[in-house]
N, C-alpha and C positions, 0 to 999 in steps of 0.2 A: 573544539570545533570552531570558536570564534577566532582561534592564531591562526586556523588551517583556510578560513575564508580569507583574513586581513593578508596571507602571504599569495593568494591566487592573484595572478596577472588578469584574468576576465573572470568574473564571475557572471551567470545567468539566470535569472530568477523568472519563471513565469509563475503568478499567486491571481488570486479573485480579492486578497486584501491587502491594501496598499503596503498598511503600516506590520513589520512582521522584525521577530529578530534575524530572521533570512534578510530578507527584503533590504536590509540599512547597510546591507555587505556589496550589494547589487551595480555593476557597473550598468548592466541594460538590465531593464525589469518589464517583463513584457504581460499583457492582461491574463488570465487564466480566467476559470469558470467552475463555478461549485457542482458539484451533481446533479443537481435539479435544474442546472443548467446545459448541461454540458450532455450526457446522454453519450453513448457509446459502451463499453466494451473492456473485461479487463481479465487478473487472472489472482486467483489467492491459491495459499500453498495447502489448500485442501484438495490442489489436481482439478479444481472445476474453472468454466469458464464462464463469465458471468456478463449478463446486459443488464442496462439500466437505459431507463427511459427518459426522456427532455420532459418534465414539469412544467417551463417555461423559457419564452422565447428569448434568442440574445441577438444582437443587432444583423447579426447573419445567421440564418437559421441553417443553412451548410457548414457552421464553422463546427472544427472541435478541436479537443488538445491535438492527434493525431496530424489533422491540416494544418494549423497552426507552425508545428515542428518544422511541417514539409515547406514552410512559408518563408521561416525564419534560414533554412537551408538554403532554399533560392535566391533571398539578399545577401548571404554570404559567398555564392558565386557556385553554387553548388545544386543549380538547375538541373541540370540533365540527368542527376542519380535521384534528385529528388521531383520528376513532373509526375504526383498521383494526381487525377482527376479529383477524389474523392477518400472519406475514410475506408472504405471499403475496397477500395483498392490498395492499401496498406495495409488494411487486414490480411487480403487474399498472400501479397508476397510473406507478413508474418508468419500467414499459418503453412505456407509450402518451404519457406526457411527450417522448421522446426522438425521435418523430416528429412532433411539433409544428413546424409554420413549416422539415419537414425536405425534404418532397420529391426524395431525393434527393441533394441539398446536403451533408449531412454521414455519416461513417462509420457514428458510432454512431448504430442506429436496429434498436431491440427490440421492433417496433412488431406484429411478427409472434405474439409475446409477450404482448399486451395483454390476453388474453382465456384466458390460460390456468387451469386449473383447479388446484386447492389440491395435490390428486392428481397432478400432471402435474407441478407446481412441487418437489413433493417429491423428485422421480423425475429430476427437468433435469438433463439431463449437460452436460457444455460446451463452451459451442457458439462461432462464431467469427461475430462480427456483419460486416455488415448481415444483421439478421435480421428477414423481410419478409414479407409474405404470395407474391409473388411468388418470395422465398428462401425459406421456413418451416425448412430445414435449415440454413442460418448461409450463409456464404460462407467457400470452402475457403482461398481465397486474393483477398486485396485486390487491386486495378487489373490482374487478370489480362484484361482487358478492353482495357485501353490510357488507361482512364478517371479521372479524379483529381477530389477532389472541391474542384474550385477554376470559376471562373465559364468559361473558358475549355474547360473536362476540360481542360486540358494539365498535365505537372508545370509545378513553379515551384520555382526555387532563391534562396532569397534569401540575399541577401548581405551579409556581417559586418563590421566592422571589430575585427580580434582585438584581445583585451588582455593587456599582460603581467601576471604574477604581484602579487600586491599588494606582495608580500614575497618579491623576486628575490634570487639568491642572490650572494652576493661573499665576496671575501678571508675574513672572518672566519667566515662561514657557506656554506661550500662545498656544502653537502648540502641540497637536498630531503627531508624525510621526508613521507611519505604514511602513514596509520593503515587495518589491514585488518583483517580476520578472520579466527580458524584453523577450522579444521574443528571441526563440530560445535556451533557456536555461532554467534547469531544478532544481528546490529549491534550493537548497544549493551551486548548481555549481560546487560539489564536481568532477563530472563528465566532465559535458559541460564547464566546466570552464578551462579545458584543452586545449580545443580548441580555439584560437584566431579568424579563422574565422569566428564563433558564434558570434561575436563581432563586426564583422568589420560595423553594421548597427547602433552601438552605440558604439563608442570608450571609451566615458567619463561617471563619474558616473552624474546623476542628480536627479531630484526631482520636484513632479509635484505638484504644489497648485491649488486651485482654485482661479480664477482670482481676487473675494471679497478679497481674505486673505490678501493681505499687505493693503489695506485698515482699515481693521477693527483691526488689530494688527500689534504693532511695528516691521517695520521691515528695515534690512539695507539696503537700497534703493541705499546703493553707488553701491553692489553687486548685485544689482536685473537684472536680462535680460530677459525682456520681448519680 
């Protein structure tokens, strides 16, 4: 990732925190906003569509990521495809894009949405697509129907050819490690990691085996505390 930014002619970062390993690639690094700042609207691959609410105020209380985008458009000369009023009126073209050439055919389709009002947008709880004029409520649950959205309706399983490990394990590296997160903190920590009180439930870094593991592979038992 870090050869694939060093070789980008522009790079564009918008982040709520300055310092990041994105951020130090950043030709233009423009401000962003945290959730409880930021407030809007988005989408997870569970097919629902979700709202989140402003917590707290930011120097413009109309601003969001969505305006923002359409901002950054306009100083690049790129006005007239981008003049929304508002986020909601980026909503409304997103969600009538998504039934284009849909019929149908695919999940996501917020097509039901297209025509919603500024008032209504602000208010959207969240809902679970296909959301249609014939659904206007979302759909509680996918292919409860028997329906799938493939040419047939039937499922379709397709079929892999597995790969091993790049970096499988032998004689001198017995152990897989895998890197998680503790409670309270989120991926990277670029964020929460700011916070020491996040921490104070786990001071020190560690690592968790299963109890067989120094058993069944060498391990330095001067340093083990069980």
């Amino acid at each position: 990732m870090r050869r694939a930014l060093e070789k980008c002619e522009l790079v564009i970062v918008s982040d709520c925190i300055r310092h990041t390993d994105t951020t130090k690639y950043a030709h233009v690094l423009l401000p962003g906003r945290g959730l409880g700042r930021e407030g809007g609207h988005g989408h997870q691959l569970r097919a629902a569509h979700l709202a989140s609410a402003r917590v707290s105020e930011t120097v413009r209380r109309d601003a969001t990521g969505l305006v923002d985008g359409a901002e950054v458009a306009k100083r690049l000369g790129h006005g007239a495809a981008f003049d929304y009023p508002n986020a909601a009126a980026i909503f409304r073209e997103h969600a009538a894009l998504s039934a284009v050439a849909n019929d149908g055919t695919r999940d996501f389709d917020l097509s039901g949405l297209a025509e919603v009002s500024d008032e209504a947008y602000a208010q959207l709880a969240p809902i679970q697509w296909p959301v249609t004029a014939q659904q206007p409520h979302g759909t509680v649950r996918l292919f409860g129907d028997g329906n799938f959205f493939t040419p047939s309706g039937r499922a379709r399983f397709l079929a892999i050819t597995p790969r091993p490990p790049a970096n499988p394990t032998d004689s001198d590296y017995p152990l897989a490690l895998n890197t998680g997160r503790v409670r309270d903190h989120w991926h990277t920590m670029t964020r929460t990691g700011l916070a020491a009180r996040l921490s104070a439930h786990s001071i020190e870094p560690y690592i968790e085996i299963h109890p067989q593991t120094p058993q069944a592979v060498p391990w330095p038992t001067a340093h083990w505390r069980g």
